[in-house]
VEXDREN-2710 file (C-alpha; in Angstrom, 1 decimal):
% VEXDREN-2710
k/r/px/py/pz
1/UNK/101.6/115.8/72.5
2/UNK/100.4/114.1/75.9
3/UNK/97.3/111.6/76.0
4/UNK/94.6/112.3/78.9
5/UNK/95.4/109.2/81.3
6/UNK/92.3/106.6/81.0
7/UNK/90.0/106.0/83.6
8/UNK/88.1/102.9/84.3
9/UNK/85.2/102.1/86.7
10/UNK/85.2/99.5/89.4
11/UNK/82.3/98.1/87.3
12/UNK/84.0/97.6/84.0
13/UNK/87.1/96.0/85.7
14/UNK/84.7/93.4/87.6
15/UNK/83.1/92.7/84.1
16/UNK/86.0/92.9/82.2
17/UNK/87.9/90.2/84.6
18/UNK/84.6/88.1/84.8
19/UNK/84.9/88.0/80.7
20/UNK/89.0/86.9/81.1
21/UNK/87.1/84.1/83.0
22/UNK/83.8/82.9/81.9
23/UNK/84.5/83.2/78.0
24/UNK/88.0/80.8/77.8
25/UNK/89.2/83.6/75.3
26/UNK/93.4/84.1/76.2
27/UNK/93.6/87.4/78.5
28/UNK/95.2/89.2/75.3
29/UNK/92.8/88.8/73.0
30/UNK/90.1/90.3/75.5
31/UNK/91.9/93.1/76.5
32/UNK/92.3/93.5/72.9
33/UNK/88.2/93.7/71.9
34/UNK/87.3/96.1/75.0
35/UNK/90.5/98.5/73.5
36/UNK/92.6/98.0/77.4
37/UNK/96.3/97.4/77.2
38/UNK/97.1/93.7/78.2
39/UNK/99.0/94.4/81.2
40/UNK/96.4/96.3/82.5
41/UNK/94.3/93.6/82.8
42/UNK/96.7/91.5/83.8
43/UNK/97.4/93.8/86.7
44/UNK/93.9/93.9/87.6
45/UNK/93.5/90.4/87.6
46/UNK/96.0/90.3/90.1
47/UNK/94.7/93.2/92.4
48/UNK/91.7/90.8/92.1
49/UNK/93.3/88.0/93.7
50/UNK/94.9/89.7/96.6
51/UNK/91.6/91.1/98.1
52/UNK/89.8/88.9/100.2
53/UNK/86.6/89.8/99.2
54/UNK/84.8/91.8/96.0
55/UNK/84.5/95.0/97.9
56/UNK/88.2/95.3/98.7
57/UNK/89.3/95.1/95.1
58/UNK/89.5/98.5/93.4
59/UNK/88.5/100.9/96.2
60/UNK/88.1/104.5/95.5
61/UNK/87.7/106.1/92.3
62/UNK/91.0/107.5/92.2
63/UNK/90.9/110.5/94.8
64/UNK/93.1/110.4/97.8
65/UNK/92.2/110.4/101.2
66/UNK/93.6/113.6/103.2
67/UNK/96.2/111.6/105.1
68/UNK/97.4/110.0/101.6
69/UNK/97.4/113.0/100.1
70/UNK/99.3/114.7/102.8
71/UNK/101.4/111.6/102.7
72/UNK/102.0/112.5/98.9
73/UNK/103.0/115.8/99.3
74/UNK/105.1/115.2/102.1
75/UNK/106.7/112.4/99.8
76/UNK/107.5/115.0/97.2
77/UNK/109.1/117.8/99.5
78/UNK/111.3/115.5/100.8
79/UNK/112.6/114.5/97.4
80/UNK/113.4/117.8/96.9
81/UNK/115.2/118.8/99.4
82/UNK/117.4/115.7/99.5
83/UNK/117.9/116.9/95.7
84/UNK/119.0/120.5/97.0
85/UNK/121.2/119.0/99.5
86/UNK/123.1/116.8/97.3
87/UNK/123.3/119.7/95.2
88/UNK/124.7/121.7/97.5
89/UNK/127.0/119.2/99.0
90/UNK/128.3/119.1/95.1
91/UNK/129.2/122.1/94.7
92/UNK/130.8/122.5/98.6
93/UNK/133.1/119.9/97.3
94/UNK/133.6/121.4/94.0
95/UNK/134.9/124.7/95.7
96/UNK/136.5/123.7/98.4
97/UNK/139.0/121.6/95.5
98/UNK/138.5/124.8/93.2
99/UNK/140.5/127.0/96.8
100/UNK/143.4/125.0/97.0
END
């Protein structure tokens, strides 16, 4: 049985990183009352701290741009056909020992 992947607002990650902060309650025990796996939050605590300023962290709403979806799918057929050639590279080997 697979469980539909979660998805949280920029909004609620702000708020829920401003509650880590302002209410001195350990990052566990928060992330346990609004129902979000620890190192979630932990994560976005520290996407939080790399960005430079409040509109950097959490861009997007989760769709790709073209190029990084092009980037993606590029990504993925190149995995495969490294996987095909190391297949076939296999089984060259395996019957040119099977001929002699």
């Amino acid at each position: 049985m697979s469980r539909k992947r979660r998805k949280f607002t920029r909004d609620f990650k702000v708020e829920a990183l401003r509650l880590v902060e302002e209410s001195g309650k350990p990052l566990t025990q928060v992330a346990r009352e609004l129902g979000v796996r620890a190192d979630l939050l932990y994560s976005w605590k520290r996407q939080s701290s790399k960005a430079s300023n409040a509109e950097e962290v959490f861009p997007g709403n989760g769709t790709l741009s073209p190029e990084a979806e092009e980037i993606r799918r590029l990504r993925r057929r190149l995995a495969e056909a490294e996987q095909e050639r190391d297949f076939l590279k296999k089984a060259a080997a395996y019957f040119a020992q099977e001929s002699k």
